[in-house]
C-alpha positions as CSV (number, residue, x, y, z in Angstrom):
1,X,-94.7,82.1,-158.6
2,X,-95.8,78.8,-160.1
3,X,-99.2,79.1,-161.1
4,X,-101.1,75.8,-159.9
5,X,-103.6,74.0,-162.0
6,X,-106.8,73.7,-161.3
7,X,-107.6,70.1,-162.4
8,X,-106.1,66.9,-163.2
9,X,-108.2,65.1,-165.4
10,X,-106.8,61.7,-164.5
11,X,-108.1,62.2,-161.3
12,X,-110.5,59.9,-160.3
13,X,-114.2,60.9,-159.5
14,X,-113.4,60.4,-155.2
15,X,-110.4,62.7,-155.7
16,X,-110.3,66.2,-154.2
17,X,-107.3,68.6,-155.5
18,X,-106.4,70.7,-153.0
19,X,-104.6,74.2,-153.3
20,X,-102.2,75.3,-150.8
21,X,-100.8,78.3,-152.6
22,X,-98.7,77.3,-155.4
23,X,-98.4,73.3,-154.6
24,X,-101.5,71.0,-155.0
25,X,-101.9,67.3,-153.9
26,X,-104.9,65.1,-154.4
27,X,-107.3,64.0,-151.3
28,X,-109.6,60.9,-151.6
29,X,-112.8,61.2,-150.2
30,X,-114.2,57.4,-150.2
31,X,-117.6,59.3,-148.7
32,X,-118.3,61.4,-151.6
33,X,-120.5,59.4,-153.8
34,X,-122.8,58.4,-151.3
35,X,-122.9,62.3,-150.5
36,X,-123.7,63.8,-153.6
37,X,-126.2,60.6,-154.1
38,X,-128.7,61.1,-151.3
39,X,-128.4,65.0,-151.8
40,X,-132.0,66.4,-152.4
41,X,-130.2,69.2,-154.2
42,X,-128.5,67.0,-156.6
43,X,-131.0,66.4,-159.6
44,X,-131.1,62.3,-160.5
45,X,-131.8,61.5,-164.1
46,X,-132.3,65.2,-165.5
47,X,-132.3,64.3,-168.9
48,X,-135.9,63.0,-168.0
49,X,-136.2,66.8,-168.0
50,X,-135.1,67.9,-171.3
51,X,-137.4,70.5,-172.6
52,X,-139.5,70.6,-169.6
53,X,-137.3,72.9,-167.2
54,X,-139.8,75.5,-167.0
55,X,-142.2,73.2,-165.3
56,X,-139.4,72.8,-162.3
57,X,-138.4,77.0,-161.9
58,X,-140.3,79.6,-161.9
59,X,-138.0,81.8,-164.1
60,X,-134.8,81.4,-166.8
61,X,-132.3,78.6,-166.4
62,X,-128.9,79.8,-166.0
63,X,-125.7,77.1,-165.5
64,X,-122.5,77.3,-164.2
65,X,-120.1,74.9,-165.9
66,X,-117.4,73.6,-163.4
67,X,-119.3,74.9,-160.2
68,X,-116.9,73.6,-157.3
69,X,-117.7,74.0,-154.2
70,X,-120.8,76.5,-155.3
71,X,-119.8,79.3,-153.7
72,X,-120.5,81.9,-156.6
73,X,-124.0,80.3,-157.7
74,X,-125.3,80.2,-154.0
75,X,-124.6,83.8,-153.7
76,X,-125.9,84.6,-157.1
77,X,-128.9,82.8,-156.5
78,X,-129.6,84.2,-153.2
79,X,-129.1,87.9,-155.0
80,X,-132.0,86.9,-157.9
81,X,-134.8,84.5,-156.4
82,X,-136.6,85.3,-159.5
83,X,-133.9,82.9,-161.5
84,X,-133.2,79.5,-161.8
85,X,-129.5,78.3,-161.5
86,X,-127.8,75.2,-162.2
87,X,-124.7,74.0,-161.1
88,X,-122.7,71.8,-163.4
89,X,-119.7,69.6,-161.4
90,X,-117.8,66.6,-162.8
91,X,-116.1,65.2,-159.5
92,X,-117.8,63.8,-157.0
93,X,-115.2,65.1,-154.2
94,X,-115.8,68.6,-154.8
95,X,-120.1,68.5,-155.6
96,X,-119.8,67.2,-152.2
97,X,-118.7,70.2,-150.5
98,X,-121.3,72.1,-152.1
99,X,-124.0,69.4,-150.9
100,X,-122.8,69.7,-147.8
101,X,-122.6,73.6,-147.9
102,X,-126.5,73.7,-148.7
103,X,-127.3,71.5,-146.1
104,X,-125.7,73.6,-143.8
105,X,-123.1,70.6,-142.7
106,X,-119.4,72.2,-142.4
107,X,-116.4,70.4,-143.5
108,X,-116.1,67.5,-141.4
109,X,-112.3,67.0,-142.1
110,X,-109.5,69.5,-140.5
111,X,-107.9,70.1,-143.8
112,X,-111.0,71.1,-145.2
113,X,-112.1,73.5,-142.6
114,X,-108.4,75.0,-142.7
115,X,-108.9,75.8,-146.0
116,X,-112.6,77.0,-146.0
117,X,-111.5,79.3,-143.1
118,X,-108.9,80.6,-145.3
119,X,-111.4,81.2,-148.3
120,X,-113.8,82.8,-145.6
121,X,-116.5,80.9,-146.4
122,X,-120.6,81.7,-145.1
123,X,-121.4,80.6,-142.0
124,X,-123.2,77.7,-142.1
125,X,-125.3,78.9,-138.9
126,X,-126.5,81.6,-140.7
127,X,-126.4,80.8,-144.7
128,X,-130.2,79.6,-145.8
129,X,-129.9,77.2,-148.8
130,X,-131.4,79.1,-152.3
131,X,-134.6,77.3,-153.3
132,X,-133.6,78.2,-156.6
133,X,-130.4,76.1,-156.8
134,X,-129.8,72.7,-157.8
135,X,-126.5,70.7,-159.1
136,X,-126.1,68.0,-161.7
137,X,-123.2,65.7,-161.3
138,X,-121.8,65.1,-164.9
139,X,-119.4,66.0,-167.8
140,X,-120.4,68.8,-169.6
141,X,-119.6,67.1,-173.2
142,X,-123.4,65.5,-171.7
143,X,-125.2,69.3,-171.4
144,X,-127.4,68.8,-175.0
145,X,-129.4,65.6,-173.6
146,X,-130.0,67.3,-170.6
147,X,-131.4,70.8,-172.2
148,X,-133.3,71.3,-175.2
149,X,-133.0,74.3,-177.1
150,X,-133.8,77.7,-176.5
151,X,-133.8,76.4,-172.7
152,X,-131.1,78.4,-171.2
153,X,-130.4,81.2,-170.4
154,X,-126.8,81.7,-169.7
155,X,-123.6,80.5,-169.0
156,X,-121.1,80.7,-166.0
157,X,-117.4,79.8,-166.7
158,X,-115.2,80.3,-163.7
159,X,-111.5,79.4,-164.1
160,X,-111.9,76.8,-166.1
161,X,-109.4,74.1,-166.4
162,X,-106.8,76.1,-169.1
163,X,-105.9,72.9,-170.9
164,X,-102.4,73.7,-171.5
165,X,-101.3,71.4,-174.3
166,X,-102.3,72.8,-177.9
167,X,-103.5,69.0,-178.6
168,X,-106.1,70.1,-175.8
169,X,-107.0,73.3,-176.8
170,X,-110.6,71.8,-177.9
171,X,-111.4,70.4,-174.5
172,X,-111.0,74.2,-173.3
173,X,-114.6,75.4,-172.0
174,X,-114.3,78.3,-174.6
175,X,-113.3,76.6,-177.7
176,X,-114.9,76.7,-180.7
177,X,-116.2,73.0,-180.4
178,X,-118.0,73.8,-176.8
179,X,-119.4,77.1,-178.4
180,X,-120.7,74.9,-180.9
181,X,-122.3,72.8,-178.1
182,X,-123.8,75.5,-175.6
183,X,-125.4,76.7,-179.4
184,X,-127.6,73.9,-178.9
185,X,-129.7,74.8,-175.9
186,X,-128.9,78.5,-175.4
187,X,-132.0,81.1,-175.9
188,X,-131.1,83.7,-179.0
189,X,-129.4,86.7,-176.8
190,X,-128.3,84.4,-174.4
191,X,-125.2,85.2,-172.5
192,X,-122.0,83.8,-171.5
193,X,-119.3,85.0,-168.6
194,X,-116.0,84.0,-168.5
195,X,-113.6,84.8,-165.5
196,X,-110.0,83.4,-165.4
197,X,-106.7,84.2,-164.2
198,X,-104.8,82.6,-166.6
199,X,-104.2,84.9,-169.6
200,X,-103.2,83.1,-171.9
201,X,-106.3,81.1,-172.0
202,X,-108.0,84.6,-172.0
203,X,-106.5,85.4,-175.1
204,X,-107.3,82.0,-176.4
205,X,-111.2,82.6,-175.5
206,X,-111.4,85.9,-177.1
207,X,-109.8,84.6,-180.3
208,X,-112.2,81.9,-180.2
209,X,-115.5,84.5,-179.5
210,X,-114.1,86.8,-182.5
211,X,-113.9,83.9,-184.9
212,X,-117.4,82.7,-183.9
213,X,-119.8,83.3,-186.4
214,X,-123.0,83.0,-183.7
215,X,-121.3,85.0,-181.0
216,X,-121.1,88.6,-180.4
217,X,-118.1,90.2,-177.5
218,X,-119.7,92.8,-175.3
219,X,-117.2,93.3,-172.9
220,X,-113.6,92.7,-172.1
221,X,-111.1,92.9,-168.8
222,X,-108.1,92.6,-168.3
223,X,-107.9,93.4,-164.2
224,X,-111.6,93.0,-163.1
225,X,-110.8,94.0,-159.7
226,X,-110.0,97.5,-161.2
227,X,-112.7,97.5,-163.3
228,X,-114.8,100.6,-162.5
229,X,-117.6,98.9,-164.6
230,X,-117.3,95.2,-165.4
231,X,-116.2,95.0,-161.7
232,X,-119.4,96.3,-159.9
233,X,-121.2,93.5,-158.0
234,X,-118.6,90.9,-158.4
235,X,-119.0,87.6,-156.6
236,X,-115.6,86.2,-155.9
237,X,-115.0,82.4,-157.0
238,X,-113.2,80.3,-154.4
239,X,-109.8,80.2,-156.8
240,X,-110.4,83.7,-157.8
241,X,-110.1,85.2,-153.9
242,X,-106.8,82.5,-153.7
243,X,-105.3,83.7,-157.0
244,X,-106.4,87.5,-156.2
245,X,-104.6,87.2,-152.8
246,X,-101.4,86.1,-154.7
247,X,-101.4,89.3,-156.8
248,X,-102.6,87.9,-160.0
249,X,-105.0,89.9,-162.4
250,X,-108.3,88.2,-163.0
251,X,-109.9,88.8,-167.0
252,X,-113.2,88.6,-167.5
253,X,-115.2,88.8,-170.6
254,X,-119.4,88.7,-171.7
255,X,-120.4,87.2,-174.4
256,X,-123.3,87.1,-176.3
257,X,-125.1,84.2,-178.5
258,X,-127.3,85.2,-181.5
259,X,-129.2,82.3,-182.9
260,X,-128.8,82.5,-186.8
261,X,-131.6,83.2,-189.0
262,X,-133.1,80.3,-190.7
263,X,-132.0,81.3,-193.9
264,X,-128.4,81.7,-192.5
265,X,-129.0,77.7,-191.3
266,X,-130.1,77.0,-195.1
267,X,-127.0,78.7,-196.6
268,X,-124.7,76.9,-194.0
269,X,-126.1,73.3,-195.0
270,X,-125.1,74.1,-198.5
């Protein structure tokens, strides 16, 4: 079966993809930047809090690049109160759902409650929105003016856009040049997940986490689902219940950042 992408990058910000399956076709949501503007759970001008963080959460800062429609952080931040998670999202059209989620407002459109029926979403009647969960609405190219470094903790990256073209390979969320970038605000030991169903940008990411000098592999996957130990306490990304459904393996690897020594820094300058 064709395997649908995730993202069109031509899309503009008012643009929801939609998956049916194996086809996709683009929605525009005219609505959506008002949305996401007047959310309280949307952070405006967080660069203003650059190496201040800690003074807004009362416990490590962990960010999911590409969050969607926040189904994985919401549930991850309702399992651990005593954390502080961020959700990262470029379009407008999909933060929205995830403002509207935490506001308890359901899709308003039939085409979205069709499909949020489908992914069995919470009930909005009974879902309480996680104190400790806020988005930021921006490119993640932006992340180092928003956090300092040492200020995060880790990093969620859920079925990431796979970039196809090899021209494209370094706008891949696990290349080397945006390993190079979450270097800049990560805490030493700081840790990054990976999930994916596309395997051939699996083996791309774990080429790219070997050949990292800074980064240390602690676990692979091939079939997560099967995993006896990667698997325990999974939360299931919207696209990763669609893509399971279909019969396709999800890989999932941890990886670990470990901040060079200073002498290491000197050595590299020369």
């Amino acid at each position: 079966m064709r395997q649908p992408r995730l993202h069109d990058k031509n899309c503009p910000d008012n643009c929801e993809q939609v998956v049916y399956n194996d086809c996709m076709r683009l929605r525009n949501i005219p609505e959506a930047k008002e949305i996401v503007a007047k959310s309280p759970y949307v952070i405006k001008n967080p660069a203003e809090r650059k190496g201040r963080w800690s003074a807004f959460s009362g416990g490590p800062l962990y960010v999911e690049i590409g969050t969607g429609k926040g189904r994985f952080l919401m549930e991850l931040a309702a399992r651990h109160p005593e954390n502080e998670y961020i959700g990262v999202e470029m379009y407008e059209s999909v933060l929205m759902r995830a403002c509207q989620k935490m506001e308890g407002r359901p899709a308003m459109d039939p085409a979205s409650r069709s499909i949020e029926a489908m992914e069995q979403e919470m009930d909005p009647a009974e879902f309480t929105p996680p104190e400790n969960l806020h988005f930021l609405r921006m490119d993640a190219r932006g992340l180092p003016e928003v956090f300092a470094e040492n200020e995060v903790a880790g990093i969620y990256l859920n079925f990431s856009d796979p970039w196809p073209k090899a021209r494209h390979s370094k706008r891949r969320l696990t290349s080397h040049e945006f390993l190079a970038l979450y270097e800049k605000f990560l805490i030493d030991g700081g840790v990054l997940e990976f999930k994916t169903d596309n395997r051939a940008l699996f083996d791309f990411s774990v080429e790219e986490f070997n050949e990292a000098p800074n980064w240390e592999l602690r676990a692979v996957t091939y079939d997560l689902h099967r995993d006896e130990v990667m698997g325990v306490d999974n939360i299931m990304t919207e696209y990763e219940r669609k893509f399971s459904l279909l019969g396709n393996k999800i890989n999932k690897l941890i990886a670990v950042y470990k901040k060079p020594s200073a002498e290491a820094e000197e050595e590299t300058k020369l």
